[in-house]
DRENKE-570953 format. One record per residue: residue in three letters; residue number from 1; x, y, z of N, C-alpha, C in turn. Coordinates in Angstrom, 1 decimal, padded with zeros to 4 digits. Example, Ala and Ser with C-alpha at 12.3 -4.5 7.8 and 13.67 -1.06 7.14 Angstrom:
BEGIN
ALA;1;013.2;-005.7;007.8;012.3;-004.5;007.8;013.2;-003.3;007.8 $
SER;2;012.8;-002.2;007.1;013.7;-001.1;007.1;012.9;000.0;007.9 $
END
This chain:
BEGIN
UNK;1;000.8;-001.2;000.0;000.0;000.0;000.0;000.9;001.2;000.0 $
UNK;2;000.6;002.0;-000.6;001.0;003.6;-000.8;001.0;004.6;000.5 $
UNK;3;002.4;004.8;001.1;002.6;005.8;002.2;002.1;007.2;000.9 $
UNK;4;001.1;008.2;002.6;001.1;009.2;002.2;001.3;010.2;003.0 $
UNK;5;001.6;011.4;003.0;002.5;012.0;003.7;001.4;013.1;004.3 $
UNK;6;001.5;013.2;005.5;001.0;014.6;006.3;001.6;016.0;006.4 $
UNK;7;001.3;017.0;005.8;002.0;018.2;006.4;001.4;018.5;007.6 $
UNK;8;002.7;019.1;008.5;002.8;019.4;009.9;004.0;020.4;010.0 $
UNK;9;003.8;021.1;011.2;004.7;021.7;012.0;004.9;022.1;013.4 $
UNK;10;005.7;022.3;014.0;005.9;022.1;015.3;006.9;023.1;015.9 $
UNK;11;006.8;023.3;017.7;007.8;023.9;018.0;008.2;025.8;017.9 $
UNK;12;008.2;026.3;018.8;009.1;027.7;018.2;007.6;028.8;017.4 $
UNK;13;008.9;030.2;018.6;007.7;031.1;017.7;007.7;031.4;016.5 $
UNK;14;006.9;031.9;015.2;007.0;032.2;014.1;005.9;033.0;013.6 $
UNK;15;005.9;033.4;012.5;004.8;033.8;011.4;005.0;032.8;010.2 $
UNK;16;003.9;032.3;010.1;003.4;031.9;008.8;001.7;031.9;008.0 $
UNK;17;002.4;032.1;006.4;001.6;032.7;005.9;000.8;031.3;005.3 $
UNK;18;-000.9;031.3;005.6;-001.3;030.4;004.6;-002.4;030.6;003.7 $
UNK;19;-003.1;029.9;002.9;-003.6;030.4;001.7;-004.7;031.4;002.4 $
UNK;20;-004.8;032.0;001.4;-005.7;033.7;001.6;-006.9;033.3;001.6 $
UNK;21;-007.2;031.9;000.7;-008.5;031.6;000.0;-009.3;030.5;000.8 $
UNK;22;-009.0;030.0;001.8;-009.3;029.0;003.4;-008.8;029.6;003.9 $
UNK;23;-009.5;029.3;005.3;-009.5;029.6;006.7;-008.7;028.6;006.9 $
UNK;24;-007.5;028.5;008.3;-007.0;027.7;008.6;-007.5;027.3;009.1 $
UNK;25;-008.3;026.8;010.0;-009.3;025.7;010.2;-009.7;024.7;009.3 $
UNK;26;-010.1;025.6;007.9;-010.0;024.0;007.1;-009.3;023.2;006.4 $
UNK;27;-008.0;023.6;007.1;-006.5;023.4;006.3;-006.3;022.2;007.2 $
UNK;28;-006.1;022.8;008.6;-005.3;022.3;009.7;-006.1;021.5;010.6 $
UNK;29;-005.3;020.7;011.5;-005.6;020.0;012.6;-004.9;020.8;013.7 $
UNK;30;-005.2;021.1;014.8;-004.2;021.9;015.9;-003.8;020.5;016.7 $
UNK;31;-002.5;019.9;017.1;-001.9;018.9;017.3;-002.3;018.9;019.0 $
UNK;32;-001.6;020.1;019.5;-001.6;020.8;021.1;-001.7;022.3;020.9 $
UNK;33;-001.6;022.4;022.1;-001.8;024.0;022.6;-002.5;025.0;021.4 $
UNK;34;-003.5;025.0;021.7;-004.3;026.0;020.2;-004.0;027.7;021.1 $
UNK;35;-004.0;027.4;022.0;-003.9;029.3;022.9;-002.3;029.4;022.4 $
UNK;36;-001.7;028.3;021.9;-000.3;029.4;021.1;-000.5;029.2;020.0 $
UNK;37;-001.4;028.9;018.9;-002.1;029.2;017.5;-002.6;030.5;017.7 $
UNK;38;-002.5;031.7;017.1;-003.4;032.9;016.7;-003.1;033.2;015.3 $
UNK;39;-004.5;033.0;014.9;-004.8;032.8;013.2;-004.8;035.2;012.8 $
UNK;40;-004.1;035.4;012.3;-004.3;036.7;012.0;-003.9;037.3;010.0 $
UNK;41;-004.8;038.0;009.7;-005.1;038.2;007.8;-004.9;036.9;007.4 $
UNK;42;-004.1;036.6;006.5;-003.5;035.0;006.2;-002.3;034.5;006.1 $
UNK;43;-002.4;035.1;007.8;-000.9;034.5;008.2;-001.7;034.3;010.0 $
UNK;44;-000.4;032.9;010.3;-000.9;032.4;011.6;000.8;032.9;012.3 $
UNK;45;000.2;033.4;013.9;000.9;033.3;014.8;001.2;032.3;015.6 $
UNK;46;002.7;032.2;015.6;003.0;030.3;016.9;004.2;031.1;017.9 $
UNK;47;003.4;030.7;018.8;004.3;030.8;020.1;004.8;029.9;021.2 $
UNK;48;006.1;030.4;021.7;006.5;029.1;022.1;006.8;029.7;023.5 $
UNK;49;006.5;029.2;024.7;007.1;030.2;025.7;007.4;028.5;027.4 $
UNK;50;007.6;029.5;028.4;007.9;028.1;029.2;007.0;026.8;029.4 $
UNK;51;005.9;027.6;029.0;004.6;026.4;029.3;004.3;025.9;028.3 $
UNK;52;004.7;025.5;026.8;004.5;024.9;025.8;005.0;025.5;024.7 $
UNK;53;005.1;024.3;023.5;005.3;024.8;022.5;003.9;024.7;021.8 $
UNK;54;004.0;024.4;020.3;002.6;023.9;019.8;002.9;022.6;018.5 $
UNK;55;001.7;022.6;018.0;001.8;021.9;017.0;000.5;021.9;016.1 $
UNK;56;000.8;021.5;014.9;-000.7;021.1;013.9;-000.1;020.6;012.5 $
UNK;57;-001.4;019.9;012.2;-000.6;018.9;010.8;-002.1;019.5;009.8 $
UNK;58;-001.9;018.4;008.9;-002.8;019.4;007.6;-003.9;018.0;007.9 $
UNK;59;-005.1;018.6;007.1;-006.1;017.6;007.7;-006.1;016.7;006.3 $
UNK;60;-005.8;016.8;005.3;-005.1;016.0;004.0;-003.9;015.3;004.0 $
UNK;61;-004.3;014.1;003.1;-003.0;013.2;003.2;-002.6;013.2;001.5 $
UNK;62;-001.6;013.1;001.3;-000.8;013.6;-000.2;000.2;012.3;-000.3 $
UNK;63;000.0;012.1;-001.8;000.8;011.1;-002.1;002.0;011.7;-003.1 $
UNK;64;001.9;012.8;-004.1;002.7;012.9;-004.3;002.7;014.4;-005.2 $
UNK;65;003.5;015.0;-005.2;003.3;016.6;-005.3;004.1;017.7;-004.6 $
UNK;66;003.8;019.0;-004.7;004.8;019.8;-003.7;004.1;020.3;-002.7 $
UNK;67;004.6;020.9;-001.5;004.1;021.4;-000.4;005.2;022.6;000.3 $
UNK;68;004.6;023.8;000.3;005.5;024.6;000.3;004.7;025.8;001.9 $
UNK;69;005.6;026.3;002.3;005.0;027.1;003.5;006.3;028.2;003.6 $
UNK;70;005.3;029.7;003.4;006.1;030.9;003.5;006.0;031.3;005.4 $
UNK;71;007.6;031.1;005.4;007.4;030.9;007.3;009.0;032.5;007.3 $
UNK;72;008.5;032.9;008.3;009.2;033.8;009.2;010.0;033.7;010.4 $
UNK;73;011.0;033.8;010.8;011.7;032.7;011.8;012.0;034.3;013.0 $
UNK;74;011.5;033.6;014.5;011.6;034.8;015.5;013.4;035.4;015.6 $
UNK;75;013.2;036.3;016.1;014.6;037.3;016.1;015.4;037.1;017.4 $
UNK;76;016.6;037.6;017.4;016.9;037.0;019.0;017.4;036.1;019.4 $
UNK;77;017.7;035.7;020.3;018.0;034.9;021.2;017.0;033.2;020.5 $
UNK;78;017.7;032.7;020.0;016.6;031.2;020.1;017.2;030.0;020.1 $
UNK;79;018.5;029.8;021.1;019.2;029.0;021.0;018.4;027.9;022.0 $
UNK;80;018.7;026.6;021.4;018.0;025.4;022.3;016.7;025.0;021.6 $
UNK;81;016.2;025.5;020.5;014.8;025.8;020.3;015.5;024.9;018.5 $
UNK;82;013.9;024.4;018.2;014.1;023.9;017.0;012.8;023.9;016.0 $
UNK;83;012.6;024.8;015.3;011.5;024.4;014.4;011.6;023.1;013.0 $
UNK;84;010.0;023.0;013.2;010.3;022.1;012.2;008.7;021.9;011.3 $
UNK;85;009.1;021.7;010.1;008.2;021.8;009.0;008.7;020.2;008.0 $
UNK;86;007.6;019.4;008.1;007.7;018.4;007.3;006.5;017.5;006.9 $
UNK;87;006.8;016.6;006.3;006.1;015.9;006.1;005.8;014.4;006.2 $
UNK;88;005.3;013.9;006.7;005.3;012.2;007.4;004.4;011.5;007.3 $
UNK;89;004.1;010.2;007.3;003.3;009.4;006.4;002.7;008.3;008.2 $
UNK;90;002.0;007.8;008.2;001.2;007.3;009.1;002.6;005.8;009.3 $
UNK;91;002.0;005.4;010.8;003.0;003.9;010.9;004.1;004.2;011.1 $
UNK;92;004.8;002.6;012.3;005.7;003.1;012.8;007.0;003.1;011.7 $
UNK;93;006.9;002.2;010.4;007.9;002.2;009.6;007.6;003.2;008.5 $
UNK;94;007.3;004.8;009.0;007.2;005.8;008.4;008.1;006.6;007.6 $
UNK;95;007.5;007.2;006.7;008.6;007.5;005.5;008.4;009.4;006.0 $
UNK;96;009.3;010.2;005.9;009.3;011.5;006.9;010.4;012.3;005.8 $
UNK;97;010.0;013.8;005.5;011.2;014.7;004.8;010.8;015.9;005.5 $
UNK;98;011.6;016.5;006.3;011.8;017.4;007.4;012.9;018.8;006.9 $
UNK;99;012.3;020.2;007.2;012.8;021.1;007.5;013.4;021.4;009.1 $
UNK;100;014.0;021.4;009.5;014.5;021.8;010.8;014.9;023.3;010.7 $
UNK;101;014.6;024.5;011.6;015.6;025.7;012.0;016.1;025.2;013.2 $
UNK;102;017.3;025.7;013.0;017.8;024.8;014.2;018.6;026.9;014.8 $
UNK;103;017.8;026.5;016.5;017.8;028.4;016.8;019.4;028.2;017.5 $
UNK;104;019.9;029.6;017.4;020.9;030.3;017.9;021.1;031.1;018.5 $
UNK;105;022.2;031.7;019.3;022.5;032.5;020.1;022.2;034.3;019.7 $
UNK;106;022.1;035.0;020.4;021.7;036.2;019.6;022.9;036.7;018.6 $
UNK;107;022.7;037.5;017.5;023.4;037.6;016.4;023.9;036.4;015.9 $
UNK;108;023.8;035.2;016.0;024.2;034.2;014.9;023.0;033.8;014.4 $
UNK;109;023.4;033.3;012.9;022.0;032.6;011.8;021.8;031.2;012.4 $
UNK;110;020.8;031.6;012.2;020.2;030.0;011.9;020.3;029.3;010.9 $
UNK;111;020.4;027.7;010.8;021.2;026.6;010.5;019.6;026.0;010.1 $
UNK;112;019.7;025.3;008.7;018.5;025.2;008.4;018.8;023.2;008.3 $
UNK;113;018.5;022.9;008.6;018.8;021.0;008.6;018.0;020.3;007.8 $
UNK;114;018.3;019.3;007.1;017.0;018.4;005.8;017.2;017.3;006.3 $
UNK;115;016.3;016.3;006.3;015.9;015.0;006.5;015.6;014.1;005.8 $
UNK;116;016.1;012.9;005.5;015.4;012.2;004.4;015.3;010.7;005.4 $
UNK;117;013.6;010.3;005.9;013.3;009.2;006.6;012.8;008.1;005.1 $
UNK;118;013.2;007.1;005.7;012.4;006.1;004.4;012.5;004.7;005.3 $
UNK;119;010.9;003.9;005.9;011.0;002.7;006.4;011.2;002.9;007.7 $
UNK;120;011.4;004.2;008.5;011.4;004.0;009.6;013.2;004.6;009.6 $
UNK;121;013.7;004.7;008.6;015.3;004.8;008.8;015.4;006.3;008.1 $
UNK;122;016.5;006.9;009.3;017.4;008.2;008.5;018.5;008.5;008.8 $
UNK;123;018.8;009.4;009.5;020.2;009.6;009.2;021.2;010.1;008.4 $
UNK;124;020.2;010.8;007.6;020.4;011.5;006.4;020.4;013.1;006.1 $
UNK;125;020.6;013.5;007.3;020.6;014.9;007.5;022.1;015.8;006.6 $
UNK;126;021.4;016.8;006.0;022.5;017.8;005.2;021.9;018.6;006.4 $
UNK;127;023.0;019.8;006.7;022.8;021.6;007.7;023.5;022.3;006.3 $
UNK;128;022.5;023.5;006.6;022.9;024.6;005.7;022.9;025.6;006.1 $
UNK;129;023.4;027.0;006.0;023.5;027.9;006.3;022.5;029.1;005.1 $
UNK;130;022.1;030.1;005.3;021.3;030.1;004.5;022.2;031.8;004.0 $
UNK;131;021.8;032.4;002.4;021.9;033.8;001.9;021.4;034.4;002.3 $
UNK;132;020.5;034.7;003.3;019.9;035.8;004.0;019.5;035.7;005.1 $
UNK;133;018.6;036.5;006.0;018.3;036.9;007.3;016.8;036.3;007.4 $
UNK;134;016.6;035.0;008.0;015.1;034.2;007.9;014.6;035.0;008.9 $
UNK;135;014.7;035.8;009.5;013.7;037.0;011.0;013.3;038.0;010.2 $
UNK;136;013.6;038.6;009.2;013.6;040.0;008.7;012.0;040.0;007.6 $
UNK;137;012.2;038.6;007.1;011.1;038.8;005.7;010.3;036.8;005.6 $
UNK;138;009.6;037.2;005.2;009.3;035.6;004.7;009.9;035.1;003.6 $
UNK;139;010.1;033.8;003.4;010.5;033.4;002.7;009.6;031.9;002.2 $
UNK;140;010.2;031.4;001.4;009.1;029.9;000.9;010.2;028.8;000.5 $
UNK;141;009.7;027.8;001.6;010.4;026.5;001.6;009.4;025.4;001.1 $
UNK;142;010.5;024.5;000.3;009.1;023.6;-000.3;009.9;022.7;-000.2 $
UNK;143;009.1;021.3;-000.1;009.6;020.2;-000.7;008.9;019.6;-002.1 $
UNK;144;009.4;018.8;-003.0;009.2;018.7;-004.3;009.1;017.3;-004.3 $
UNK;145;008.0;016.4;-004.3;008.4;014.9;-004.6;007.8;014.2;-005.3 $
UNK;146;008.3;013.5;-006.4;008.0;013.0;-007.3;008.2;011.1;-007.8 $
UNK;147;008.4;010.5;-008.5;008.6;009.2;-008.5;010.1;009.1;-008.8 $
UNK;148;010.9;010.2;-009.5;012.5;010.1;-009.4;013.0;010.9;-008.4 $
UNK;149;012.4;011.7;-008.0;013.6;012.7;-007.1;012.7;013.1;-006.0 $
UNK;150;013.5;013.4;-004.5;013.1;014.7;-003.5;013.8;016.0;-003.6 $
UNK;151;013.3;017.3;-004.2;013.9;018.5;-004.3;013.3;019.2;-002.6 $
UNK;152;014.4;019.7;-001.8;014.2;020.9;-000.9;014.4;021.9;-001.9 $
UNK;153;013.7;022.9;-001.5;014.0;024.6;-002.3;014.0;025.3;-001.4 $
UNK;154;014.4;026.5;-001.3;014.2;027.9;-000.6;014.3;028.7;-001.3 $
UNK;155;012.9;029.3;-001.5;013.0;030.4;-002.7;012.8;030.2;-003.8 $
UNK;156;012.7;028.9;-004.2;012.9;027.9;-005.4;013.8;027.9;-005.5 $
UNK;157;015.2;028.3;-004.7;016.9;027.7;-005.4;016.8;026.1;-004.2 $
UNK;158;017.2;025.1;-005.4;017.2;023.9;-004.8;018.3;024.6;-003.8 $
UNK;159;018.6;023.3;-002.6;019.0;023.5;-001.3;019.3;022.0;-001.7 $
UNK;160;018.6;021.0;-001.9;018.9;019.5;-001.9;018.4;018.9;-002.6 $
UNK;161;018.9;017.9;-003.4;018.2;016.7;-004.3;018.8;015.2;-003.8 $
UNK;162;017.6;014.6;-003.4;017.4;013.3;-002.9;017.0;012.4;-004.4 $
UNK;163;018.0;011.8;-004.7;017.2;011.0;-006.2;017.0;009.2;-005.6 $
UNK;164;015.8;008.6;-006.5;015.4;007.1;-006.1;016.7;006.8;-007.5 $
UNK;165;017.3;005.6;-006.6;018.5;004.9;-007.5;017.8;003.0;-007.3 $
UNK;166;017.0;002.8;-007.7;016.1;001.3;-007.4;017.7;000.3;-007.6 $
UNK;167;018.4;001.3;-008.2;019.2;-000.1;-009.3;020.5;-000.1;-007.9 $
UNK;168;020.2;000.3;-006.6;021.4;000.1;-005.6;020.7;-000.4;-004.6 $
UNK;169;019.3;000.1;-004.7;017.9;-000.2;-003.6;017.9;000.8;-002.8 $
UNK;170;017.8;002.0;-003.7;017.7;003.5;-003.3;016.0;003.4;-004.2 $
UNK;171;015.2;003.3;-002.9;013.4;003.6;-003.7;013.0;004.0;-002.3 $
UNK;172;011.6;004.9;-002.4;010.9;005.3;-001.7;009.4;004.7;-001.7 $
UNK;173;008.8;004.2;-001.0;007.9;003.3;-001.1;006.5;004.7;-001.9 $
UNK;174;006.8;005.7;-001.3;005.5;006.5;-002.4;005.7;006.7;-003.4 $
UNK;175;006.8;005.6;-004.5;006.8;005.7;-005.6;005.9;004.6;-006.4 $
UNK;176;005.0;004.2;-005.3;003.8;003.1;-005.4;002.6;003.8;-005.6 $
UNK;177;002.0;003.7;-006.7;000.8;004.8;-006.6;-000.6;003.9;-006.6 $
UNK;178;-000.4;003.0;-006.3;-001.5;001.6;-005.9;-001.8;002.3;-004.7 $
UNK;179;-003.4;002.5;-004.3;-003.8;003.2;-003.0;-005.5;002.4;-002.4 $
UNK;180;-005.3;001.7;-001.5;-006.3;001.2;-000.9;-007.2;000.4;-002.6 $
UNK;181;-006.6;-000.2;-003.3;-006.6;-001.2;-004.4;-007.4;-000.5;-005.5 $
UNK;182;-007.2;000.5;-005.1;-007.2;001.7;-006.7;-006.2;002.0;-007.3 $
UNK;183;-006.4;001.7;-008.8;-004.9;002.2;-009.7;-004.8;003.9;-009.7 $
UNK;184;-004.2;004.6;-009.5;-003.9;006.1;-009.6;-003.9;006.2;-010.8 $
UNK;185;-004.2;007.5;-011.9;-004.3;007.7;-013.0;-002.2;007.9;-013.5 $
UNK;186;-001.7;007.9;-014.7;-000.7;007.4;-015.0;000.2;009.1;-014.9 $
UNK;187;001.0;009.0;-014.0;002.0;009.8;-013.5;002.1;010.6;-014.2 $
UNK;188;002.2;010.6;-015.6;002.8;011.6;-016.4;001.6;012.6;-016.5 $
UNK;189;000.0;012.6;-016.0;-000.8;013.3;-016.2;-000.8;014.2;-015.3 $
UNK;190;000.3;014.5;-014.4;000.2;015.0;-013.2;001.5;016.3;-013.6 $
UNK;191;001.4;017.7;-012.9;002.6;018.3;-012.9;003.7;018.2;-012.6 $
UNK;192;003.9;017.4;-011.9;004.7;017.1;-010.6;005.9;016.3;-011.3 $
UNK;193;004.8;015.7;-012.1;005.9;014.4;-012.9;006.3;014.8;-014.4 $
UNK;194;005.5;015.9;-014.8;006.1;016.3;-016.1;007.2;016.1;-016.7 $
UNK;195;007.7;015.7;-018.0;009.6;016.1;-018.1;010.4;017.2;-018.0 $
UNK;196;009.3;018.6;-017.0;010.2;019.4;-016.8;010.8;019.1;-015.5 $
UNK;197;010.0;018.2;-014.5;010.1;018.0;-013.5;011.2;016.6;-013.6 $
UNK;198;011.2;016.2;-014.5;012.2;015.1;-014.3;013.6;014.8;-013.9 $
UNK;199;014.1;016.5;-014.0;015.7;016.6;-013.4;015.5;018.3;-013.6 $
UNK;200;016.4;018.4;-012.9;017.2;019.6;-012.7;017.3;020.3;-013.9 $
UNK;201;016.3;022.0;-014.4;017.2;022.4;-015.3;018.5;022.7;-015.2 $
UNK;202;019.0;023.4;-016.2;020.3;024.0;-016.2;020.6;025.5;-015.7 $
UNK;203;020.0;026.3;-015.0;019.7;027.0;-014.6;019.9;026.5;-012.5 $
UNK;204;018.8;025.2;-012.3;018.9;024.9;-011.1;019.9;024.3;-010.5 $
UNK;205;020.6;023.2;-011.8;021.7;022.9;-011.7;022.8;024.0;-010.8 $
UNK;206;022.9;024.8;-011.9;024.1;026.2;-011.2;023.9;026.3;-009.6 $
UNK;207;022.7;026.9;-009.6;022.3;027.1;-008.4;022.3;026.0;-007.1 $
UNK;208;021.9;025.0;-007.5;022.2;023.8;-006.4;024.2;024.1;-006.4 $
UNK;209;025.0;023.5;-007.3;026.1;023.7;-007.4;027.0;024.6;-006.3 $
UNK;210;025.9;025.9;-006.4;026.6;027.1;-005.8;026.1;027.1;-004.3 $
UNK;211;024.9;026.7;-003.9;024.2;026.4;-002.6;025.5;025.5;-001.9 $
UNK;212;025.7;024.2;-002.8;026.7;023.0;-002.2;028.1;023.8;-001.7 $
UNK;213;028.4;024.4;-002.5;029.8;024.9;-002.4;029.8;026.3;-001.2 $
UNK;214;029.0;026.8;-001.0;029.2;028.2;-000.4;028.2;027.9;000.7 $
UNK;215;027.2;027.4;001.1;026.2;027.0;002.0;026.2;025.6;002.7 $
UNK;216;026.9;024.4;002.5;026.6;023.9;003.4;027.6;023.2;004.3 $
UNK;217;027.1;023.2;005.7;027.9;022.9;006.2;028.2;021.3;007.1 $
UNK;218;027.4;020.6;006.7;027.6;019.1;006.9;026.4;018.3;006.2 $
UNK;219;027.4;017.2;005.8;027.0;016.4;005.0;027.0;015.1;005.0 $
UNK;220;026.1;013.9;005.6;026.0;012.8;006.3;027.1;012.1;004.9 $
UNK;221;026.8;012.3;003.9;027.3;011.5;003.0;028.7;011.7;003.0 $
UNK;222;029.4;012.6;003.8;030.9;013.0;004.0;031.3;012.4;005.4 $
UNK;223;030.6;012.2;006.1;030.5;011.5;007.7;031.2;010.5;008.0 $
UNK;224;032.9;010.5;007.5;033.3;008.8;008.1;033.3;008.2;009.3 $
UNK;225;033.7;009.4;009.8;033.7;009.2;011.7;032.5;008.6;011.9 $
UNK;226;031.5;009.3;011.3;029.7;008.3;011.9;029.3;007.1;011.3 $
UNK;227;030.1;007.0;010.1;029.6;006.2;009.4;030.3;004.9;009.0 $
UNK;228;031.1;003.8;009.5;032.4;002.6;009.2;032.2;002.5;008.0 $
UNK;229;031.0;002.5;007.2;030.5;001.9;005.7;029.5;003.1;005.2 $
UNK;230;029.9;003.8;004.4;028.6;005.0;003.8;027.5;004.3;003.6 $
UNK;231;026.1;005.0;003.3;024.9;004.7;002.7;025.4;004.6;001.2 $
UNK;232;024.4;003.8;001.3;024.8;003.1;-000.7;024.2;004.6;-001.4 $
UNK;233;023.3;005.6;-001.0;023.5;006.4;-001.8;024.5;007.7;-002.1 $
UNK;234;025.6;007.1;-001.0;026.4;008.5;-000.9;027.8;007.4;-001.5 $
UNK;235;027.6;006.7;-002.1;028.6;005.6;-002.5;028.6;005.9;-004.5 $
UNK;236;027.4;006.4;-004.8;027.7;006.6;-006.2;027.6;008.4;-006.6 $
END
């Protein structure tokens, strides 16, 4: 059967903006604490203080497509503190692709962290440093997931590409579009899977290139200390 993924988020104060055209109520589920939910124009307030943090997931379950959220990250002092925006699929051998801000001391950036869960397994964490000031302005993080690749973006400049390599036993089980013993209509009718979506233009190319080289700052797939034997995807 076809994992499908929940958007959620958790943790830490912020602003985020959601569609203009729903009410967040009929978006969301509030996980805990709704008195640190305050829904304002179309953007929601989250607050995090000694008595709780919060949480809420989307009341839709997605099998394959993008999901993106224009979020604002608090100013200040937010070291110890971790936001997080992702997406997770039901069961304990859950399949999970995670945003982390990971907070800092006052005047230092924040460190934005990616996740790649599949079967219950990760360990797959890239940190990045980011081109700009996430307290100052909103910005838009997505994830992109399709039957060949997981793209992170920020801004639309990829940040990370996760590709399925079947031919190492690099696959993602939502590349199963068999759902409760319904056939899904055939991938290519979908945007997500179009052949512009199939790889990286040449344009994002650059830009991923330039993200790797100037932005990040650890890379599981460079990890020998952690790792006696790499992941077979950091092997080709």
């Amino acid at each position: 059967m076809s994992k499908v993924f929940l958007f959620s988020f958790s943790c830490l104060f912020m602003l985020l903006n959601v569609v203009a055209s729903a009410k967040f109520s009929e978006l969301f589920d509030i996980i805990w604490a709704p008195d640190h939910i305050t829904t304002q124009g179309d953007g929601v307030i989250l607050t995090l203080d000694k008595e709780s943090g919060w949480g809420f997931m989307s009341k839709n379950k997605y099998l394959l497509g993008k999901m993106s959220a224009q979020i604002k990250l608090v100013q200040g002092d937010s070291a110890g503190t971790v936001t997080a925006f992702y997406l997770s699929s039901d069961g304990s051998d859950h399949d999970e692709l995670d945003f982390e801000f990971l907070g800092n001391v006052s005047g230092e950036p924040y460190l934005v962290q990616t996740n790649v869960i599949f079967n219950g397994i990760g360990d797959r964490e890239q940190r990045h440093g980011l081109w700009f000031d996430p307290t100052t302005d909103f910005h838009n993080y997505s994830f992109l997931w399709n039957h060949r690749f997981i793209i992170f973006q920020v801004d639309e400049v990829p940040l990370r590409v996760f590709e399925k390599k079947e031919e190492i036993g690099i696959r993602y089980t939502i590349s199963n579009i068999s759902t409760n013993g319904t056939k899904c209509s055939k991938p290519g009718q979908f945007w997500w899977d179009r052949s512009s979506n199939k790889k990286l233009d040449k344009d994002q190319r650059r830009q991923l290139n330039i993200v790797q080289e100037k932005y990040l700052i650890y890379d599981y797939c460079k990890d020998t200390a952690r790792f006696t034997q790499l992941p077979k995807e950091c092997q080709n």
